[in-house]
C-alpha positions, -999 to +999 in steps of 0.1 A: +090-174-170+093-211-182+111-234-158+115-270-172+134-306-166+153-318-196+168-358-185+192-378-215+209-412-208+244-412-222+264-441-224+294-429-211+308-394-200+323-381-230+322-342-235+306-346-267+274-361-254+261-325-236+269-307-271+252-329-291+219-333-269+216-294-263+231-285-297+200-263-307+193-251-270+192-215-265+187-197-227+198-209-194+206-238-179+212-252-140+238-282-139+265-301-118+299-292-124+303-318-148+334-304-171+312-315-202+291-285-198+320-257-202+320-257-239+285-251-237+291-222-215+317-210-238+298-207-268+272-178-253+244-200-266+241-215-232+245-193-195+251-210-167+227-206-133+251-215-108+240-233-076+243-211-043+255-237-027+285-244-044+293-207-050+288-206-009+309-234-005+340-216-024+337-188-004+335-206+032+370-227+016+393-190+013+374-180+045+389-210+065+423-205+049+425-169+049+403-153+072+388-132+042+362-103+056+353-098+018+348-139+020+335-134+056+306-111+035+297-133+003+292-160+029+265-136+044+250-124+008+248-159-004+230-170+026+206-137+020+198-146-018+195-184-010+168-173+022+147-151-004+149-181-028+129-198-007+106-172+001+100-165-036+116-183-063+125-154-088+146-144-065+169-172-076+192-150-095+213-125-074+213-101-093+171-094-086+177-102-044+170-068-034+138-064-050+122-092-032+120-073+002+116-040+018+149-032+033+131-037+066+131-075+061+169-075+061+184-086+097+216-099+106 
């Protein structure tokens, strides 16, 4: 797996700027939130890597307001996939957490 660092000045914020810059880019890409990207995202050229942080971060918002158990667990999970991220980095995706441990590793 290729991991790699793509940097492009833009004079301003304009949506067209990403589309333009990445208009022949295929695979996926890790980015802010910046509202610029979601046509990308749209077209299914382009998947989005989301950060854990900020999927985290919803979670921990309906937790507070709600009291969630379902929010109560993503909090958990996301703090699972993000300690195996850090262990091994192709366990950045999610979907792949569970293969980077035995199920002995796992401990509340």
């Amino acid at each position: 797996m290729l991991f790699g660092s793509f940097e492009q000045f833009s004079p301003d914020r304009k949506g067209h700027h990403p589309k333009d810059h990445l208009a022949k880019y295929q695979g996926w890409m890790h980015a802010d939130g910046y509202a610029g990207f979601e046509d990308l995202y749209r077209s299914g050229d382009i998947r989005e890597v989301a950060c854990m942080a900020h999927v985290r971060r919803k979670f921990v918002d309906i937790h507070r307001a709600q009291g969630s158990a379902i929010a109560d667990e993503a909090i958990m999970r996301c703090a699972i996939v993000g300690f195996f991220a850090l262990l091994r980095p192709q366990c950045l995706l999610a979907t792949t957490y569970c293969q980077c441990a035995p199920p002995s590793h796992f401990a509340p």
